[in-house]
RODO-2510 file (C-alpha; in nm, 4 decimals, decimal comma):
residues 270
     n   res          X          Y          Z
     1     x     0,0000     0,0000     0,0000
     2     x     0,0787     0,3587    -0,0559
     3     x     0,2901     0,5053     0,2621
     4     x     0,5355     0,7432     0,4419
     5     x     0,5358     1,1348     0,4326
     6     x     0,4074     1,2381     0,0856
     7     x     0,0764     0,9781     0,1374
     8     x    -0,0186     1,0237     0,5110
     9     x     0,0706     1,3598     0,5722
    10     x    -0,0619     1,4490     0,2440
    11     x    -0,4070     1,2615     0,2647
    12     x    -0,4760     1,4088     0,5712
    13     x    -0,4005     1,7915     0,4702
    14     x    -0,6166     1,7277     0,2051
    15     x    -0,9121     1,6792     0,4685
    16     x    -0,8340     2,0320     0,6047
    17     x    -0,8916     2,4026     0,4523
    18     x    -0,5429     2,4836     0,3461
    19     x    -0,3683     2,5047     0,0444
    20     x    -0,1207     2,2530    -0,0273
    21     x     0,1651     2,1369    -0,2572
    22     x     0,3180     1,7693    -0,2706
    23     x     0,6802     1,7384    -0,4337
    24     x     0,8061     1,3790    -0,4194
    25     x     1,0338     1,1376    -0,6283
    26     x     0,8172     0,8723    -0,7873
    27     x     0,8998     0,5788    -1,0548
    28     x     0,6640     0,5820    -1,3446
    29     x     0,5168     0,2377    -1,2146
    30     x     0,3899     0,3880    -0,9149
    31     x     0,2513     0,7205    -1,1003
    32     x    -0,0818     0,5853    -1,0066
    33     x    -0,0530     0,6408    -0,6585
    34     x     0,0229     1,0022    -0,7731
    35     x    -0,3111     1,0017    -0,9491
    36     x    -0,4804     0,9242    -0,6362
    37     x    -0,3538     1,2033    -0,4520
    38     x    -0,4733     1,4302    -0,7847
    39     x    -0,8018     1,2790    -0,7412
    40     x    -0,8407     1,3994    -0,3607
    41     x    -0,7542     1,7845    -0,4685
    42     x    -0,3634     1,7350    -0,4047
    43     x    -0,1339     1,9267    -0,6250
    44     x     0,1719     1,7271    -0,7152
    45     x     0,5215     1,8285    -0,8463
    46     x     0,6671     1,4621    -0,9354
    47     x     1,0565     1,4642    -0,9839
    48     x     1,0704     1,1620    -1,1870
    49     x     1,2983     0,8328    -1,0358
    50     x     1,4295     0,4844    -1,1403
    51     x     1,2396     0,3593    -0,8335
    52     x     0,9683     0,4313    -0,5658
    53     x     1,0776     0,4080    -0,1900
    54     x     0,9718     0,0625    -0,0622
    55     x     0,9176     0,0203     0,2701
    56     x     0,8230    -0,3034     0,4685
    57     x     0,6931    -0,2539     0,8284
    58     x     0,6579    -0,5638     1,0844
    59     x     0,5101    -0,4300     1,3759
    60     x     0,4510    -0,6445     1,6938
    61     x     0,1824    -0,6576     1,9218
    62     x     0,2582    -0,3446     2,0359
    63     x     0,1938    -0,0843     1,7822
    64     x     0,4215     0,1199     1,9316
    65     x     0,7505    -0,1281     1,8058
    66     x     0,8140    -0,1983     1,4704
    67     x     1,1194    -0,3280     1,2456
    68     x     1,1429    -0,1944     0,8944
    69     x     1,3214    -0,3425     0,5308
    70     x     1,3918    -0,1425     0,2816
    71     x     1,3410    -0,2727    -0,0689
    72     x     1,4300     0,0141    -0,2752
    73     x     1,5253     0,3505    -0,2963
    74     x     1,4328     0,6787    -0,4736
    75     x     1,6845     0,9200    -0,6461
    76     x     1,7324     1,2097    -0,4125
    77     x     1,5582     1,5090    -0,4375
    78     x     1,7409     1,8062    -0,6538
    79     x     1,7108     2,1671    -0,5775
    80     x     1,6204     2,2250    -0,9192
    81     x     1,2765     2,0367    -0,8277
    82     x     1,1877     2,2981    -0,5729
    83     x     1,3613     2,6488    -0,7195
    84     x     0,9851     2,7213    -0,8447
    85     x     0,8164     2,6187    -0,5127
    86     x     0,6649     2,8861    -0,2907
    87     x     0,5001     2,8059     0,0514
    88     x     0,4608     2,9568     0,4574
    89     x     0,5861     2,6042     0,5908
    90     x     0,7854     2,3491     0,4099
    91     x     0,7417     2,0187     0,5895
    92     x     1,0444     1,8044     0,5021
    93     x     0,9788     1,4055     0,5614
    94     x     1,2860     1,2343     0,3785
    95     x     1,2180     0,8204     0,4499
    96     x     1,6098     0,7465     0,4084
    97     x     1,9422     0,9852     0,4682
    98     x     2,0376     1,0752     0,1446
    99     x     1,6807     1,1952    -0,0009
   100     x     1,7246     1,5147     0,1568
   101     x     2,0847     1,7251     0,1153
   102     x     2,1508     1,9882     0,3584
   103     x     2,1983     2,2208     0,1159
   104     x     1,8183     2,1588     0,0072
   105     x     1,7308     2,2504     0,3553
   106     x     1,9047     2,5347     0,3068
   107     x     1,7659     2,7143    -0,0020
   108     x     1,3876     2,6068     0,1655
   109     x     1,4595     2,7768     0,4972
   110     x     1,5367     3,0982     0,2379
   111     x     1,1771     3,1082     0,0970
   112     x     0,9826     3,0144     0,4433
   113     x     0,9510     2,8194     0,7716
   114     x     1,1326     2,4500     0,7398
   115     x     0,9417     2,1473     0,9297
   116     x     1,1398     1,8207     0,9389
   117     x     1,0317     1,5225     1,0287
   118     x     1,4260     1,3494     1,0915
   119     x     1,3368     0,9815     1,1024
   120     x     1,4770     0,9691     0,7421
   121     x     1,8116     1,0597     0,9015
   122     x     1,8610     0,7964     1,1583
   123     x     1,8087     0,5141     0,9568
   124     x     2,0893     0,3158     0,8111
   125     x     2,0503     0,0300     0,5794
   126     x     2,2235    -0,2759     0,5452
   127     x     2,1208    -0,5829     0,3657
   128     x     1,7612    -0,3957     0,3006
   129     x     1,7247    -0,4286     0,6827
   130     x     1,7034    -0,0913     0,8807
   131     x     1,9164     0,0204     1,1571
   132     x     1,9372     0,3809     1,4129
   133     x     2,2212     0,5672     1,3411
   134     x     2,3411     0,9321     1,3670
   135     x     2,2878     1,1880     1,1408
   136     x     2,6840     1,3452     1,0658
   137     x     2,5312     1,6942     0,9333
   138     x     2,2448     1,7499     1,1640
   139     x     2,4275     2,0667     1,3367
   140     x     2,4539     2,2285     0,9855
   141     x     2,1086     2,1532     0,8610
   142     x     1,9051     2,1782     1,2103
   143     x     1,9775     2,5589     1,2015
   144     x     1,7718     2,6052     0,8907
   145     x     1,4845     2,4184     1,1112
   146     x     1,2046     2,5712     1,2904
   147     x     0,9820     2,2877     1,3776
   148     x     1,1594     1,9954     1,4054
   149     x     0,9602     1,6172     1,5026
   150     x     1,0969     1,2846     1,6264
   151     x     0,9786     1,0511     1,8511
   152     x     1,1978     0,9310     2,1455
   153     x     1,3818     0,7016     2,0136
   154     x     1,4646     0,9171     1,7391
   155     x     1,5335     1,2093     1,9256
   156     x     1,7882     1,0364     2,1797
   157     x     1,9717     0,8709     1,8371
   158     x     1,9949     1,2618     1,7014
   159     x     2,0967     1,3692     2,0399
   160     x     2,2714     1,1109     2,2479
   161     x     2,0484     1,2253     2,4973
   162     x     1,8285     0,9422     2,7295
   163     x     1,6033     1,2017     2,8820
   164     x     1,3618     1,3418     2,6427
   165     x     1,3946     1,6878     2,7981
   166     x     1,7534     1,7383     2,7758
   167     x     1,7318     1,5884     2,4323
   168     x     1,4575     1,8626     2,3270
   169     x     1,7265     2,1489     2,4953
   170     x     2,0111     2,0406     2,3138
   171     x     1,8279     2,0162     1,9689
   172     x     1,7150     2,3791     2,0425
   173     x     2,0429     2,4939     2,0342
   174     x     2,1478     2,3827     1,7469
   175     x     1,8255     2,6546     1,6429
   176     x     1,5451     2,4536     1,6116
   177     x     1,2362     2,6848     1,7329
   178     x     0,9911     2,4125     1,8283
   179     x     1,1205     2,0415     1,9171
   180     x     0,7894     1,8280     1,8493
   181     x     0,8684     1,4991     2,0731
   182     x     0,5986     1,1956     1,9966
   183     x     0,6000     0,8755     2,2174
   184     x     0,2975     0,6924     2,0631
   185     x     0,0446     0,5698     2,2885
   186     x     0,2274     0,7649     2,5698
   187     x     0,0954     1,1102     2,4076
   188     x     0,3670     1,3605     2,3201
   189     x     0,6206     1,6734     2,4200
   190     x     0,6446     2,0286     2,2668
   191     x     0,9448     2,2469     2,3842
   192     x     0,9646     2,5796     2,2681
   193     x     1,1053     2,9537     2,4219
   194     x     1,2081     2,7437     2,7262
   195     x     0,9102     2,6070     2,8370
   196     x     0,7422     2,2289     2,7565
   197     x     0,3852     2,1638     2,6886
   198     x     0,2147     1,8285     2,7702
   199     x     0,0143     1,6536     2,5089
   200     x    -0,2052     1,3296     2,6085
   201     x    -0,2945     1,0499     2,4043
   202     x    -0,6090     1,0125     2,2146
   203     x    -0,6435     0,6164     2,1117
   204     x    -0,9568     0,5514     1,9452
   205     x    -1,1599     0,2403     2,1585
   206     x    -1,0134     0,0038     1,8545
   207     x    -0,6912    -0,0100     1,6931
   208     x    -0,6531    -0,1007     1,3221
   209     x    -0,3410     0,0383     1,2005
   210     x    -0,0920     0,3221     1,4021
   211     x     0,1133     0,3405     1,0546
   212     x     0,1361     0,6967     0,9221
   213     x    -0,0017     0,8182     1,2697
   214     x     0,3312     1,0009     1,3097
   215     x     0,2834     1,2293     1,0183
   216     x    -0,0989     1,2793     1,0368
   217     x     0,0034     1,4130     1,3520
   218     x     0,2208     1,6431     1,2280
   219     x    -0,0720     1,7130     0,9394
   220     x    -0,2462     1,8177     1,2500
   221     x    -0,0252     2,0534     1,3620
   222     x     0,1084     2,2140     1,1445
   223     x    -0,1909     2,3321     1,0242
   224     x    -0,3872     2,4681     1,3281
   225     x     0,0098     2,6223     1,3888
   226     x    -0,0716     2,8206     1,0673
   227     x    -0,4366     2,9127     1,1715
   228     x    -0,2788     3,0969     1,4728
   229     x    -0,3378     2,8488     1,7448
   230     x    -0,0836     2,8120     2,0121
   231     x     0,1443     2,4842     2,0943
   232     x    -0,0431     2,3376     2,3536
   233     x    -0,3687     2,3539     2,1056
   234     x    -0,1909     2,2609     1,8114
   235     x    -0,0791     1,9613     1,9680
   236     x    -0,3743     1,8392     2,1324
   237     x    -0,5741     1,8630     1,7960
   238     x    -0,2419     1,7123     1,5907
   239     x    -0,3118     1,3989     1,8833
   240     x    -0,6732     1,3669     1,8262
   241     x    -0,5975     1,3848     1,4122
   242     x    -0,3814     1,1221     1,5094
   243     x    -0,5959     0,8859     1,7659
   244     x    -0,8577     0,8919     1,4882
   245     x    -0,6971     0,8017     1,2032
   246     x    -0,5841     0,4866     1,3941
   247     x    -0,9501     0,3502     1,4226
   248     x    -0,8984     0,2345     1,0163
   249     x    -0,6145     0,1146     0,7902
   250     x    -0,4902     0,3617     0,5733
   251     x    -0,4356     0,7436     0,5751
   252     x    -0,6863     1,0001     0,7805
   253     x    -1,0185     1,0684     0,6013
   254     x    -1,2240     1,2500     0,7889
   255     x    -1,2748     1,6033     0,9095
   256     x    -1,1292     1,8794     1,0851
   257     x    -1,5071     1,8805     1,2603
   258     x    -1,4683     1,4674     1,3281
   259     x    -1,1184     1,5594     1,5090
   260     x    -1,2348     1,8556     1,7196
   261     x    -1,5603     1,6142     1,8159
   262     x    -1,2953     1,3042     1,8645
   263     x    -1,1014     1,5365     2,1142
   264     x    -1,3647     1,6637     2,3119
   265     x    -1,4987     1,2678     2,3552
   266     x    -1,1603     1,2183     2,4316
   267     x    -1,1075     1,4304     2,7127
   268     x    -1,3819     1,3969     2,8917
   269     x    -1,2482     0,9923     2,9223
   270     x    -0,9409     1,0817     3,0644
***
């Protein structure tokens, strides 16, 4: 099935009043997926590729663990794709290290605000099989981020850091503005200006699929962020967004009215 960044994060902007372009790296075999995303109002720049990103996620009982193979790779992306591009936010969500250059980051954070969504960066692959690692350039490139998400894993990989706090400190001096921290069924951790906000959970009573729920999240928000809302808001609507889309396989599909309803259900359980 259709997956990672460009499909989740994408499917579920499209359920929300913004305007919204996708740029991603397809192979013509795959254009179809492309198609799809045409066909629910998305505009997409395709860079064309040799292959499509394959993916294969094993999760375990726990939807919070999962191991990953990687099957194939996409070219990178050029900065000739995105000289024409125009936007408030760019949200970055590179799948493996190399899709994504530095210097890319770079020329975006010149036209607006840069989102990043590092998992891309951690993972190292070896005999198709997925692995943590480091991320050599992330002091050069995390200056030209303002909102930058990982989960905890992630975020003590980029960091070296066990404690999620001191992990969210030390990736805000390296000039990240807002350090989005997600932790799956555990809820999630906004630092920004010094000061962390709290966000719960939101798990729907049944729980068909948590893949993607990272960047419907972000989906989430992102775009209350650019409605004016504050961090604490932002968050507890991207978690609802989230805890909804969970309830069915696939990306989000329902409304920004279904998530506000799902949260106010939601917090009246807790």
């Amino acid at each position: 099935m259709a997956g990672g960044t460009a499909w989740y994060f994408s499917s579920g902007l499209s359920r929300l009043d913004v305007s919204y372009l996708l740029a991603t790296s397809v192979a013509p075999a795959e254009m179809h997926y492309v198609h799809d995303l045409q066909d629910k109002g998305i505009t997409v720049n395709v860079q064309p590729s040799a292959h499509t990103v394959f993916f294969e996620n094993i999760y375990a009982q726990n939807q919070d663990e999962r191991s990953q193979n990687v099957w194939a790779k996409a070219d990178p992306f050029s900065i000739t794709q995105i000289q024409g591009l125009s936007a408030r936010i760019f949200h970055l969500g590179p799948l493996l290290a190399d899709d994504i250059s530095p210097d890319l980051i770079k020329t975006l954070a010149a036209k607006g605000r840069v989102s990043l969504d590092v998992q891309g960066y951690l993972r190292e692959v070896k005999n198709n099989k997925v692995y943590p690692t480091d991320w050599p350039a992330k002091k050069e490139a995390l200056q030209y981020v303002e909102i930058l998400k990982a989960d905890e894993a992630e975020l003590e990989a980029l960091t070296g850091q066990k404690e999620v706090r001191e992990g969210a400190r030390l990736a805000a001096s390296w000039g990240v503005k807002e350090v989005v921290v997600t932790n799956g069924s555990k809820g999630s951790l906004i630092y920004s200006n010094g000061e962390f906000c709290t966000i719960a959970a939101y798990p729907p009573e049944t729980i068909a699929d948590a893949t993607g729920c990272g960047d419907t999240y972000m989906a989430g928000y992102l775009y209350r962020r650019t409605k004016g809302a504050d961090i604490q808001e932002s968050g507890e609507f991207a978690a609802a967004m989230a805890g909804l889309k969970m309830e069915s396989p696939g990306p989000f599909t329902g409304t920004e009215e279904d998530v506000i309803e799902f949260l106010e259900k939601s917090r009246g359980k807790l």
